[in-house]
C-alpha positions, 0 to 999 in steps of 0.5 A: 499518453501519460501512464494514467492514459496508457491502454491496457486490458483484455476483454476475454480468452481471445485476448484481443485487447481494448484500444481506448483508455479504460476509467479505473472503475472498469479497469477494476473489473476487466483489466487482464481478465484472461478466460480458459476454454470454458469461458467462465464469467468470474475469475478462475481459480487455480489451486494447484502447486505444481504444471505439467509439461509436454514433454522433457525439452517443453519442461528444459525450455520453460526452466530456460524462460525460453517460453512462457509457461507457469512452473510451479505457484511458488514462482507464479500462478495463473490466478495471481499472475491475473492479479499482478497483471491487474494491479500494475493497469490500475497502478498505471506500471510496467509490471507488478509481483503479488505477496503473502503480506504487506510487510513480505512485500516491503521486506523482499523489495528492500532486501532484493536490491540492497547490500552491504555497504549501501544508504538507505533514507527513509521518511520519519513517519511510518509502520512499525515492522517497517521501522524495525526492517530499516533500523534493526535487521538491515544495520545487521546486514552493513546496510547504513540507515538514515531516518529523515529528521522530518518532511521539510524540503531541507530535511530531504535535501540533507539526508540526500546528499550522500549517495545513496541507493534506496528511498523508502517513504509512507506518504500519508504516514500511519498513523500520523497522515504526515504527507510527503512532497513525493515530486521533490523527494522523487527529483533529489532520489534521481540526482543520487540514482537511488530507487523510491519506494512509496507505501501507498496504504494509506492513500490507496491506488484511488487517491494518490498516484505515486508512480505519475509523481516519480516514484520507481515502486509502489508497496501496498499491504493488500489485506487495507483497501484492496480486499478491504472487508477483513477477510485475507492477507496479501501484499504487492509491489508495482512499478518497472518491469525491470526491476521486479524481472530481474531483482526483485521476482528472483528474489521471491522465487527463492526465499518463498513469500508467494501469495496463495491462489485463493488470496489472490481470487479473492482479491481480485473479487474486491478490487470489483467493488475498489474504486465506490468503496474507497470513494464512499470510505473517504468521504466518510472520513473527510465528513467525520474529520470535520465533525470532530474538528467542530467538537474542538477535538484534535483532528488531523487529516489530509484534507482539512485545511488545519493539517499542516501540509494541506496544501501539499495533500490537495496538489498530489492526492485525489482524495484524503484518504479514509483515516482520521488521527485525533489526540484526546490529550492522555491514555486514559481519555483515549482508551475511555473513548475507545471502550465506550463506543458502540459502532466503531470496532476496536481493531488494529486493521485499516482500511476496512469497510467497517470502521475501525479504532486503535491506540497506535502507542499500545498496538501497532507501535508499540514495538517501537520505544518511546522516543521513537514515538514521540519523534513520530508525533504519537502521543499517549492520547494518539488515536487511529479512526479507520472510516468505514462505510457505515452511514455517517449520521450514525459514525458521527453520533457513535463519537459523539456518545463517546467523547 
């Protein structure tokens, strides 16, 4: 079985698993639900910090891991254990580790395996924190950072011949939707037995499958698509059990990023509707990328044969995503468009079952300098459209009255 295939999920407290292959929209709502006695229908939701045990050997044995039993939530929680668990079904990974944040998620898989003296290679196309992670505080640790001159087979090649133990990559990239040949760059990583990380925000787990493409990691901001409705912040990384047992859940224990209970309840309520949110989102975006295409503005997005690496998009994504990059030539331009409409929100998030618009070179990049933009392909006219699940006829007409 492919890890597409692979089996997995529970139907209730008795534990007893499903032996078929379960479709990701069921997956959804009934992977690794777990019941207590009372057998409630929805997700329970434990608030407390701290366990008890049976007795003093029960405590020394579960402190040894001896045997399975939930110490403390900083260290795990049965609610955002049901989350982790779920998560790494729908992934299609060993093992998953939730997080306070996107960027706590990121920053502890970057650090939990790296150290002095290490390479990283990183895509030219990514968030900013995460740009300021990779080039600011890890050259102050002795970990030498390599940013990709671009996303050509050449440029990877290049930056890989160096041994080197970490990859990290966004693929589509924010904001630009830059699409990395995630098979190649996965195949030239193992050549050095670096670790790939893939931010797959963008893409979501509905539309690309970066662990079935080589990936060792996949990151997620869960506060985009898996909440997706503006309401709680939250973070995860899937990939091999190996790997977050040993390196990076370590990591989390001691340094803290741990992921509230209810974030995690409330997560796990959203990932129910995922898989019809996404899919409407995205077709939302494909239909209004075209629109804006036909109004001569320029549009970039994965699945418009115009995008420079469409061909490459339609081979290892499923759908394009729900974010649209258009340039309107000049700050003014933008910002005017931006303040006349009427539906769309201008906000900062993405992801979002509310449309959502930014000017990425005054907010979400604006930390980085100009140059560093500009070698990203953000421009002054950049913007961001996060396609929402508003009806298309008025999405369309609200850019319309605003161009």
């Amino acid at each position: 079985m492919t890890k597409r295939e692979k089996p997995w999920g529970y139907t209730g407290g008795d534990g007893q698993a499903i032996e078929r292959e379960l479709r990701p929209e069921t997956q959804a709502i009934r992977g690794a639900l777990t019941r207590t006695s009372f057998q409630e229908t929805s997700e329970a939701l434990f608030l407390n910090s701290g366990f008890t045990y049976d007795s003093a050997e029960d405590a020394a044995a579960s402190f040894a891991e001896q045997q399975e039993h939930h110490l403390y939530s900083r260290f795990s929680n049965p609610t955002v254990k049901m989350l982790e668990d779920r998560l790494a079904i729908l992934e299609g990974g060993e093992a998953a580790i939730a997080f306070a944040s996107g960027m706590a998620a990121m920053f502890s898989a970057v650090a939990s395996g790296l150290k002095a003296g290490d390479r990283v290679v990183a895509s030219p196309g990514m968030f900013s924190s995460c740009y300021v992670v990779l080039t600011e505080i890890l050259p102050r640790w002795g970990v030498e950072v390599v940013v990709c001159e671009g996303n050509d087979a050449d440029d990877w090649r290049a930056a890989l011949t160096k041994k080197t133990e970490l990859v990290f990559l966004e693929s589509p990239s924010n904001p630009m939707l830059d699409i990395v040949d995630l098979e190649l760059v996965c195949s030239l990583a193992k050549e050095s037995d670096a670790k790939v990380i893939v931010d797959n925000v963008m893409a979501s787990p509905l539309a690309q499958r970066p662990l079935d493409l080589g990936a060792d990691l996949v990151m997620y901001s869960a506060t985009k698509h898996l909440d997706g409705q503006g309401r709680v912040l939250g973070g995860a990384i899937i990939g091999s059990a190996d790997f977050i047992s040993n390196s990076l859940r370590p990591f989390a224990r001691h340094t803290g990023p741990a992921l509230s209970p209810f974030n995690a309840w409330v997560l796990l309520k959203s990932l129910e509707t995922l898989p019809m949110r996404v899919e409407k989102m995205n077709q939302n975006a494909l239909e209004l990328a075209q629109h804006l295409e036909s109004l001569s503005v320029s549009t970039r997005y994965p699945f418009l044969p115009s995008h420079p690496k469409h061909a490459l998009a339609a081979k290892q994504m499923i759908s394009g995503g729900s974010t649209v990059c258009i340039d309107l030539g000049s700050k003014t331009k933008a910002f005017d468009f931006l303040n006349a409409l009427q539906v769309i929100d201008i906000s900062n998030n993405l992801g979002d079952a509310r449309s959502l618009a930014t000017h990425p070179a005054t907010t979400t990049h604006a930390r980085l300098d100009e140059a560093v933009r500009e070698k990203m392909g953000i421009t002054e006219g950049t913007l961001r459209l996060s396609v929402g699940l508003e009806h298309i006829e008025d999405l369309k007409k609200d850019v319309e009255l605003a161009l």
